[in-house]
N, C-alpha and C positions, 0 to 999 in steps of 0.2 A: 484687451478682452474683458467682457465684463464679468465680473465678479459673480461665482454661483450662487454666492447668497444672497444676491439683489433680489430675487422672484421671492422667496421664504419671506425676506424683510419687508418685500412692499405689502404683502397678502397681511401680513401682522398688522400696518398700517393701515390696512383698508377694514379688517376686520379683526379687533384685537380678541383672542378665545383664551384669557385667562381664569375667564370661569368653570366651575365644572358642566360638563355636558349634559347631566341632568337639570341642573340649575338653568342653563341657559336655553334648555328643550320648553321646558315647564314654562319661563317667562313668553316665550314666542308662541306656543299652543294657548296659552291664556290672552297673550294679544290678539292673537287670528281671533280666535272667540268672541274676542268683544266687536272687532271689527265688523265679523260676522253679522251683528243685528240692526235690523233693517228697518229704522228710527219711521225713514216714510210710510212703511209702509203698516209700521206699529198705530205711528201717531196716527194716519189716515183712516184705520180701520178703529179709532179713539173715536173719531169724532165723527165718523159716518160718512166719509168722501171715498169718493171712487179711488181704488185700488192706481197709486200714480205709474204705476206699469203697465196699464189699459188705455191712457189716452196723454196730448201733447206728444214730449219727447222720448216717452216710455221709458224714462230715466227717474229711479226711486231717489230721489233727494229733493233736497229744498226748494229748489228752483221749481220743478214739476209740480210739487203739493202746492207750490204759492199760485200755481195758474187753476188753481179752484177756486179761489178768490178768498180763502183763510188764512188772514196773513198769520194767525198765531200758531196753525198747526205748522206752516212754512216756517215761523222762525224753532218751535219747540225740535221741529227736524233737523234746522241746521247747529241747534245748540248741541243735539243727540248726538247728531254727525260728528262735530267738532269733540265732544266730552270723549270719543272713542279714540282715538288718539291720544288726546292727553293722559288720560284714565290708564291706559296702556304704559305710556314711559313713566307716569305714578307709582303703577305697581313693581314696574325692575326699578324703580328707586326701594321702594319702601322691601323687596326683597334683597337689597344690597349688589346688583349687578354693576358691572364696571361700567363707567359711565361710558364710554366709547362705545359701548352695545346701545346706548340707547336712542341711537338712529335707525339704528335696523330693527330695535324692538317693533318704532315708528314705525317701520317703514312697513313691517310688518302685519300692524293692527290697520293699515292703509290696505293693504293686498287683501285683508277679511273684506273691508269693503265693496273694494272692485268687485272681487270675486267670493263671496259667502258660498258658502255650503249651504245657508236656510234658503238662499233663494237659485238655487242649482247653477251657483258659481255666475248668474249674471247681475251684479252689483250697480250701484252708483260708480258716477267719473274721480270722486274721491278729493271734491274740494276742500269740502268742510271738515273733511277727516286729516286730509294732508295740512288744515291750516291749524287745527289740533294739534299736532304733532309738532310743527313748527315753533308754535308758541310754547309749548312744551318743552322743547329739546333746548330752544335759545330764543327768549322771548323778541331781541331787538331782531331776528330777523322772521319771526313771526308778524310782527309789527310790520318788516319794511315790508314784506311779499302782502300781507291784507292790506294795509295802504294801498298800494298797487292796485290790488284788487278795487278796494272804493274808488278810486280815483277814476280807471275805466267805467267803473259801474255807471258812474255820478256822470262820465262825460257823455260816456256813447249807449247807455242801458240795456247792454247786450252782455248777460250771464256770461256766456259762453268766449268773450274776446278779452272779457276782464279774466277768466281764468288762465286762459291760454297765455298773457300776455304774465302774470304775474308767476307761470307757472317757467318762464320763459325766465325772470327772473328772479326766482328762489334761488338756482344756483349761484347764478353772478354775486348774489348781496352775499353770499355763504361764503365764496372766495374775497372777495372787496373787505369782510368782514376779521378776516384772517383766521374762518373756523378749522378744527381739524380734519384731515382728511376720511373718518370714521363718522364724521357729519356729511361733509360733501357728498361721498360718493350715493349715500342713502336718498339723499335730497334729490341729486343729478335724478336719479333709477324714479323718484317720484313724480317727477315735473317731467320725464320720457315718458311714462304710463300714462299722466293726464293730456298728454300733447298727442297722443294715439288714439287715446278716447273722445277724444275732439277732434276727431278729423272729421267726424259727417256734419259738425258744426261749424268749421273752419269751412268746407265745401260749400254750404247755405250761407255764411257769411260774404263769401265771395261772390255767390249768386248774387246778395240780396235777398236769399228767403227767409231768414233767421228772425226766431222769433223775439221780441222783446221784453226783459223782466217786465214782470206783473200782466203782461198780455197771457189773454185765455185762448188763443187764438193758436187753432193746433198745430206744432210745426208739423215741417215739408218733411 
């Protein structure tokens, strides 16, 4: 018969709360926060380009700004994108939070993204924020899931099948790597969010209608 304490013990595993709950409120309201801000749609209204929530994939990130033909406001986005995440398990460092929380801090300043409160909870797909976060949390598999990423980029130039494909395995390198399960499971819950968010690009990709990095060409 199994043991009562198994459910308690694994919950502790998956989400260690040995901080206080205001401590640990405060870290995760200041992550959503950051997440919150909406790099494309800052930087685009910087430099004078159309609002990236108006045309292509009506997705506020890098990928979109780059189909305006600015590759500097594309990359200053994806840098925004990406600094939010890391910026986030920064500060539950620099506040002293157990480090086992700082997946979920992650995970968390990822979820401001998707879903912001400035832009009425419809966000970015959360690449460059989740690869923040990655680099951040454990840089070798920040490293192997963005390899991933280039490596599709570089072969088949399709944003959206390098994500899906690296997002596919973020988890796997996380387990292969022998992270703890207060990383995993945050990771898992990230690469499920972006693999949902790509589903109307995984659809186009199967068509054949998918647009290709750096093309201005509006997708389907």
């Amino acid at each position: 018969m199994p043991n009562a304490d198994m459910t308690p013990d694994l919950l502790t595993q998956i989400l260690p709360l040995t901080d206080s709950p205001t401590h640990l409120i405060s870290a995760a309201v200041v992550a959503y926060l950051i997440g919150c801000i909406p790099f494309a749609v800052v930087v685009s209204r910087v430099f004078g380009l159309a609002d990236p929530r108006s045309f292509g994939s009506g997705n506020p990130g890098a990928t979109n700004v780059l189909r305006t033909g600015n590759k500097l406001a594309a990359l200053l986005t994806l840098f925004g994108d990406a600094a939010k995440g890391a910026v986030a398990i920064g500060i539950a460092v620099a506040m002293g939070l157990n480090a086992d929380l700082f997946g979920w801090i992650g995970l968390i300043a990822f979820l401001g993204h998707v879903f912001p409160v400035t832009l009425g909870f419809k966000g970015g797909k959360g690449v460059s924020t989740s690869a923040g976060v990655l680099l951040a949390l454990h840089w070798p598999l920040g490293l192997a899931t963005l390899g991933t990423w280039l490596f599709m980029a570089f072969s088949f130039r399709y944003s959206s099948l390098s994500a899906i494909t690296a997002a596919l395995m973020a988890p796997v390198f996380a387990v292969l790597m022998g992270l703890p399960t207060p990383v995993i499971v945050p990771v898992s819950l990230m690469a499920a969010i972006l693999l949902i968010k790509h589903a109307g690009n995984l659809r186009r990709l199967l068509a054949g209608h998918e647009t290709k990095i750096g093309s201005k060409k509006k997708a389907a």
